[in-house]
Residue, then its C-alpha position, 0 to 999 in steps of 0.5 A: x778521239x785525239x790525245x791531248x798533249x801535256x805542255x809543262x810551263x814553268x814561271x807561269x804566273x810570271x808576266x811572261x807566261x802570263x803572255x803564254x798560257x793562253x795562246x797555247x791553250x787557244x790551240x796556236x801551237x799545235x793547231x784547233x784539232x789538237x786538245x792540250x792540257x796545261x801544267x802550269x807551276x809556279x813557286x810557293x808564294x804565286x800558287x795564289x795568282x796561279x789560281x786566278x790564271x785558270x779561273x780566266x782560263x776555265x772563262x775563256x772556254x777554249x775548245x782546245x784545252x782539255x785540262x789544267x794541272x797546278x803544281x808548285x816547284x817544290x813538287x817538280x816531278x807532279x808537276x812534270x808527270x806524264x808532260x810531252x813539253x817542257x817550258x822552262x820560264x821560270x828563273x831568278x833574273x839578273x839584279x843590279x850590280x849582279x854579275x852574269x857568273x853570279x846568275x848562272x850559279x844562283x839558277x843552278x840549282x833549280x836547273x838540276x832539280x828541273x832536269x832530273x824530274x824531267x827525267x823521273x816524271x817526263x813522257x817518253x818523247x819530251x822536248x824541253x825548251x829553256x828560256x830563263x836566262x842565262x838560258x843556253x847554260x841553265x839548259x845545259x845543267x838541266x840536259x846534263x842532269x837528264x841523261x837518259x833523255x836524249x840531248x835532241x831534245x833540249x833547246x834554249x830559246x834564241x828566237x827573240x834575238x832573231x825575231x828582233x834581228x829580222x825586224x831590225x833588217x826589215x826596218x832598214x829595208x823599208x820591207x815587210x818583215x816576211x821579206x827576210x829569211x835565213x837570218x840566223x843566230x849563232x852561240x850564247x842568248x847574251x850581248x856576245x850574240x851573232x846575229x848572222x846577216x851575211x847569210x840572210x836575205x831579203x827578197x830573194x837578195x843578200x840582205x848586205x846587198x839590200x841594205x848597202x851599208x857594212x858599217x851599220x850592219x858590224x855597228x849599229x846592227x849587231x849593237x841593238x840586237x846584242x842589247x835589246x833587251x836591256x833597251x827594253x828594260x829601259x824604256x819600260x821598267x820592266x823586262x820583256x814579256x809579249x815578245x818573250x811569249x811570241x818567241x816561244x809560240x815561234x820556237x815551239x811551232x817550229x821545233x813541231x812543225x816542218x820548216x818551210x824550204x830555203x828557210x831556218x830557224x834559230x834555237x839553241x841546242x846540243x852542239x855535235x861539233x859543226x861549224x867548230x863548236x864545241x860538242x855538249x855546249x848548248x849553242x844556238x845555231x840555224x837549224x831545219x826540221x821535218x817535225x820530228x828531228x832537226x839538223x844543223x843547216x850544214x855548209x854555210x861559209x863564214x869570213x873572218x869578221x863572222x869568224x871571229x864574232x862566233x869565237x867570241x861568243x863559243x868562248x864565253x859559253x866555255x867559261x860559263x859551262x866552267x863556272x857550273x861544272x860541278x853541277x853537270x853530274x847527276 
């Protein structure tokens, strides 16, 4: 018999991991033959809807969910005993007139306590993957309250800035979405974001060459991904929530599973000093996988517009990660 793996989803009555639990559970993840048990946790006052989630779970009758836990944040190393990941969904989002420093500190806090019951309850080779924003410094917080779980396995989630700079490419292109590869997003999920299409491609050619217009791509381009997601917020009244779920179904299949040749994959992650970012920032980066461990895609070349754009964005996670300095000690 195959033993289950124990998935963690923090937020999870959230619309978000409303959109989540239930491909996770249907085995889209970690494939049909693998059995998954699901903690799911949620704040106090949701535990209610909480259990309306897995009444429709229980309903669905996934042959490859072998269990659910509920746990309440106030409770965090229950709810995180024994799990191989973590999801972090669940955060306090960004208000009107609310400043991004503002938000860093206010989630603090519940990143401390995330990274040390990780810590303290966690199986032995978890990996985390944050996603409630401001998500690269929320995971930084939560990495340095962990410290004896290695900084390999923490990643905050830029997998919807890619996922929407592929489609944008595509769009523009008149191409299906699977002709674009090696798009990569390089240092903060925030509106300072590079999107990197000098080294993406579409079928086979430089994704510049395909798309013959500079001025759109340094414009246009870079400007919609940078703000989809306060478009959608526009459009919608409401945040993003199937798209945030696709992502991370993305992000966790390829954290898990190898990555296929001449490709990449975005996330960010504890920076070793490549490509000059500083080492300890989390920073999202192309990346490649056999599975178990990930490196950085190594010798890519950036000109000075890319230069300058990937110093903007390293500098920005400069000062947040100075914003919360104090709660980077356990």
């Amino acid at each position: 018999m195959i033993a289950p793996i124990r998935i963690a989803v923090t937020g999870a009555a959230g619309q978000i991991g409303y959109s989540l639990i239930f491909r996770i559970a249907a085995g889209e993840v970690f494939g049909p033959a693998q059995p998954v048990i699901l903690h799911l946790v949620e704040v106090p006052p949701a535990m209610g809807g909480l259990a309306g989630i897995q009444m429709e779970l229980d309903d669905c009758a996934f042959p490859t969910l072998a269990g659910v836990v509920q746990a309440d944040s106030d409770h965090l190393e229950t709810a995180f005993k024994d799990v191989n990941f973590v999801v972090c969904v669940g955060s306090i989002p960004r208000k009107q007139g609310m400043e991004r420093a503002d938000l860093i500190r206010i989630n603090g806090p519940i990143f401390t306590s995330t990274g040390r019951a990780i810590e303290t309850a966690a199986a032995s080779n978890v990996r985390v993957l944050v996603v409630g924003n401001p998500c690269n410094t929320n995971c930084l917080i939560a990495m340095n309250n962990a410290p004896q779980v290695p900084r390999d396995r923490w990643f905050a989630m830029t997998r919807l800035d890619e996922n929407r700079a592929v489609s944008q490419l595509a769009q523009k292109a008149g191409r299906p979405v699977t002709a674009v590869t090696g798009l990569a997003i390089w240092g903060n999920h925030s509106a300072t974001q590079f999107p990197d299409y000098f080294h993406a491609r579409i079928d086979g050619r430089p994704a510049a060459e395909v798309i013959g217009n500079d001025s759109w791509l340094q414009t246009e381009f870079l400007a919609t991904v940078q703000q989809r997601g306060a478009a959608v917020i526009k459009a919608r009244g409401a945040s993003s929530a199937a798209s945030a779920a696709n992502a991370i179904i993305d992000s966790l299949k390829s954290i898990v599973r190898p990555t296929a040749a001449n490709t990449c994959f975005s996330a960010a992650v504890c920076s070793d000093g490549s490509y000059g970012v500083d080492a300890g920032l989390i920073s999202s980066f192309p990346l490649t996988t056999d599975g178990a461990a990930w490196r950085i895609v190594p010798g890519l070349e950036h000109g000075p517009f890319a230069r300058e754009k990937l110093n903007a964005t390293v500098a920005e996670l400069r000062d947040e990660r100075k914003t919360v300095e104090d709660l980077l000690k356990k």
